[in-house]
N, C-alpha and C positions, 0 to 999 in steps of 0.2 A: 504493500500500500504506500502512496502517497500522501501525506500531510501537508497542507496546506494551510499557513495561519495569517492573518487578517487579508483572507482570501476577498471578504467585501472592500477591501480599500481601491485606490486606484493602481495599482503595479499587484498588487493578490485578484482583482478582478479582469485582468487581461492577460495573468500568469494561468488563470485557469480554462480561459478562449483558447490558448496558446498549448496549453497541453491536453484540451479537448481534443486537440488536432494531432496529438503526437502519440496517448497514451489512450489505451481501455477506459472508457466508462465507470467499470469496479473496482479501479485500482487507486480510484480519487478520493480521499476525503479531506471537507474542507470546515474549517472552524467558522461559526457567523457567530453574534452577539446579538440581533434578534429577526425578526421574521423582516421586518421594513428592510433592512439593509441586506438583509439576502435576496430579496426580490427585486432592489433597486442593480443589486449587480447582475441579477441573469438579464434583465430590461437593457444593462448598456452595452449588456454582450449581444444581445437581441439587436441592436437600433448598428452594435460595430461589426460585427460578424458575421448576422444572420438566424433567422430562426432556427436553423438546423444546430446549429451550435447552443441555443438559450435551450432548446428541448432538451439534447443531453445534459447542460449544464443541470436540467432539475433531475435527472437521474444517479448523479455522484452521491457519497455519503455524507448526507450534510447534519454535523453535532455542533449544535450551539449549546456554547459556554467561552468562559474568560481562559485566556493562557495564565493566570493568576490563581485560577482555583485548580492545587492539585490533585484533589481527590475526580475532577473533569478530564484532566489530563491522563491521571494513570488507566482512565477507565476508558479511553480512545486511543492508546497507546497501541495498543493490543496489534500486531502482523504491522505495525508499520516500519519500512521498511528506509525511507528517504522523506525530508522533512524541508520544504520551503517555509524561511519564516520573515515575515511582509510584514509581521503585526507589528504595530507603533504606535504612540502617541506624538501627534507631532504639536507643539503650543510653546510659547517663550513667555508665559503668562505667568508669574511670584505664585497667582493663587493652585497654579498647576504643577508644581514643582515636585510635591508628594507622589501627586499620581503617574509624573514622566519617568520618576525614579522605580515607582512602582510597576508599571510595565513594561518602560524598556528595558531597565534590569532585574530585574526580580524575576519579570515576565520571560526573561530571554534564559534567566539560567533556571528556571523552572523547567523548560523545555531543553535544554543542554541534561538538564542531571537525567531526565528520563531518554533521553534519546542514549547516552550513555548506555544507561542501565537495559535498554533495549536494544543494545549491539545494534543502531542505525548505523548506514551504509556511510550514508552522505548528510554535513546538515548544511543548507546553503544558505546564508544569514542576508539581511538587505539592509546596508546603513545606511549610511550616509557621507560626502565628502566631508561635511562640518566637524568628521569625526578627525581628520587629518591636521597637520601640523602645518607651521608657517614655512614659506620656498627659504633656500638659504642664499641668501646674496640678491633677492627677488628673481631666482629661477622658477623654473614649471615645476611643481608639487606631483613627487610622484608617492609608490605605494611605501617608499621609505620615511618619509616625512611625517614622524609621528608627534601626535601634540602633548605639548610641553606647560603653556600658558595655560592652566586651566582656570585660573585666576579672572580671566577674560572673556571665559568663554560664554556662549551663551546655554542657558538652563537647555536647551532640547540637547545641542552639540556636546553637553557633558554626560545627560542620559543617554544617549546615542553610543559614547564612548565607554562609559559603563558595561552596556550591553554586548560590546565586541571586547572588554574585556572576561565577559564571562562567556564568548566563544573561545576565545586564547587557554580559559585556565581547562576548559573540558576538552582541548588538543593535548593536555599536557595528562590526560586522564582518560586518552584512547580514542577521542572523538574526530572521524575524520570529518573538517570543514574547510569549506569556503569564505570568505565574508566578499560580500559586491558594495563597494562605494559611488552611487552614481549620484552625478550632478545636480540641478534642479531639473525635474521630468517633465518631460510635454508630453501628452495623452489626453484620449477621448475621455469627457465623464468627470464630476467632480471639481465641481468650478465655482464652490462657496469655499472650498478650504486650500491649504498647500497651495503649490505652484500653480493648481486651477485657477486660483482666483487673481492673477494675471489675464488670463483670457477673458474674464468677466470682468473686469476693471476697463479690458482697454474698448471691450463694447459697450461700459457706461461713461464714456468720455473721460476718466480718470483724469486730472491736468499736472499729475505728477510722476517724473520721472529719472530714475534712479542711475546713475554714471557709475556702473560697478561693472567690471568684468567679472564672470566666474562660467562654469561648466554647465555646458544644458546635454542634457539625450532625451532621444524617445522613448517614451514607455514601452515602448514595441522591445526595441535594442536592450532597454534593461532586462527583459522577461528571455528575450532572448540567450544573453547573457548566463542568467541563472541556470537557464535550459541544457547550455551548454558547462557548465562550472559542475553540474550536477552529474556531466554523461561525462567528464574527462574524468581521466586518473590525477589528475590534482588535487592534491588535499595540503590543509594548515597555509593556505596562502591568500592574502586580497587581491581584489581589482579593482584600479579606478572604471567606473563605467561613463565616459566623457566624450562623446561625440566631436563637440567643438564649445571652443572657449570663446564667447561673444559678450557683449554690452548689456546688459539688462536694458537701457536707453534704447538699444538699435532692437532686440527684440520687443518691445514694447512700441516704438514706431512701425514696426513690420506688422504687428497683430492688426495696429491700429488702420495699416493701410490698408490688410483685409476686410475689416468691417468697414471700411470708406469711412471711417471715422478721424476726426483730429487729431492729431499729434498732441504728446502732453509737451507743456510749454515751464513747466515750474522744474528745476531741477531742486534732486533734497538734498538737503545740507545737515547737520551730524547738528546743529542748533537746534533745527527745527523736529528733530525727534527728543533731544533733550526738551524739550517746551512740550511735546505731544504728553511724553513717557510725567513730568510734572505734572500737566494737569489729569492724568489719569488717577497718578497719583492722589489728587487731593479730590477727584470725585471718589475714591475706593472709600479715601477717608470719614466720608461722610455717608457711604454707604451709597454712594446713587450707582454707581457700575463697580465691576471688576478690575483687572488692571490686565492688561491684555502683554503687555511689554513690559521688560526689567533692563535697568542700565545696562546690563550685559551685554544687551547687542549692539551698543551704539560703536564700541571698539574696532567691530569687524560687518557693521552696514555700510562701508564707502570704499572699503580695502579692494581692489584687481588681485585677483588669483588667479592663475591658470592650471589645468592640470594635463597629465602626460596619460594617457589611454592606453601608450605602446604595447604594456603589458597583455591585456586585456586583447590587443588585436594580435598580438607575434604568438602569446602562447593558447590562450582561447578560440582564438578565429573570428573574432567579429567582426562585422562587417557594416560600420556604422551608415545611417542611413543619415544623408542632407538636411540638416536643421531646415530649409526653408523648405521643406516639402512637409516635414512633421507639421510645423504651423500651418499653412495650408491645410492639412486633414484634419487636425482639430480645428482649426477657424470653420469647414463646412459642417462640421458633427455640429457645433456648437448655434449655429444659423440653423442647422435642422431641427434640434430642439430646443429652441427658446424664441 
């Protein structure tokens, strides 16, 4: 069997299209959290894929429960053989800091200690770049560059980094893994949270726009990726997953040219999130909202990073696919549905 965990998210809901097409129907099971968001992801396999693909999708073995509760876990453990894990929380929120600790670490070696104890084959982990370290000399950041400043970092990039240290300690306790680091993801679907909510910013005229390099790929290429990390004989090693290193600025004018919409005209400045990150601050104080943001990210929201993929294409094979052709496919999914 196949495990699949936060198979509803966006890179767990295109990993499972993805190997509808590759693997057995009875060899899939996938973890949901409740019935809405298992339906909303066979729907965007349906609207990306096709209904031939959403029909099987309702025929895998689908066990809802949290990667957090382990008495759920050891009790769907049971012939599983290889374990994708997608599941995350992603938020830079003070008031979320408990829960990112709590599932992306907690959560991850929850699933490391059993997958152990289960003599799995393969467990192929999904982080993140934010988990990697500063370039040295401002070179390209490859899978060497590991973070040091954690002083700085921000709350998700530190749970993140937690997480893939508790794939490292269960290599050292027999577990053969992978970890994948990809970029910020373009894909169909989920465009109120994550890197989605670029695509929906730039169809509501957003007039703000960010001057940062860093790492984008498709969703496709990450799934891909995994696909591939899981069928080679590699084990105990990362990959950056990075298609191409561009502007957040120039992709955000690109979205925007798709939707024949405006270009954002305000660039942000590291002031004006310190002014934002205040007054959230002093609404939390009083009780009227949350705090959605914490000083921690203002250190590294203006920083250029570039990263190095070589890895990922010389020993995995990939074959990364045209950032301006990914935008394109999500610019028309996203006209198709809204």
């Amino acid at each position: 069997m196949i495990l699949i965990t936060g198979t509803t998210g966006l890179v767990g809901t295109h990993l499972l299209a993805f190997l509808l097409q590759k693997e057995e129907v009875k060899l899939l099971k996938a973890i949901y959290r409740n019935k809405e968001k298992k339906e909303s992801c066979i729907q965007l396999i349906k609207e990306v894929y096709g209904q031939n693909l959403a029909d099987q999708a309702h025929q895998i073995t689908w066990e809802q429960g949290d990667i957090c509760d382990v008495p759920f876990l050891e009790r769907i453990f049971s012939n599983v053989e290889y374990v994708y894990h997608c599941a995350g929380l992603i938020s830079n929120a003070p008031s979320k800091e408990k829960e990112l600790r709590k599932v992306n670490i907690e959560g991850t070696a929850n699933l490391v200690n059993l997958s152990i104890d289960y003599q799995v084959k393969k467990f192929c982990h999904l982080s993140s770049i934010s988990t990697l370290g500063e370039p040295i000399n401002n070179k390209i950041i490859s899978e060497e560059n590991y973070k040091e400043e954690h002083g700085r970092a921000s709350l998700y990039s530190i749970s993140k980094y937690g997480g893939e240290m508790e794939v490292w300690r269960g290599t050292q306790e027999g577990l053969n893994a992978v970890i994948l680091n990809p970029g910020v993801i373009i894909g169909e679907g989920f465009y109120t949270s994550g890197s989605g909510e670029l695509i929906k910013k730039a169809y509501q005229n957003f007039p703000i726009y960010i001057d940062k390099v860093t790492g984008f790929v498709d969703v496709r290429d990450v799934v891909d990726s995994m696909w591939r990390a899981r069928q080679s004989t590699v084990k105990n090693e990362r990959f950056i997953i990075v298609s191409e290193n561009r502007s957040l600025k120039e992709i955000q004018f690109s979205l925007a040219s798709q939707f024949n919409k405006k270009k954002p005209k305000i660039a942000l400045r590291k002031w004006m999130l310190v002014i934002l990150i205040v007054f959230q601050y002093l609404l939390s104080f009083f009780r009227l909202t949350k705090r959605k943001m914490s000083f921690s990210i203002v250190y590294d929201a203006l920083k250029n990073k570039k990263y190095s993929a070589s890895k990922s294409i010389e020993i995995l094979g990939v074959n990364y696919s045209p950032l301006d052709k990914s935008i394109e496919r999500v610019c028309k999914h996203y006209l198709s549905t809204n």
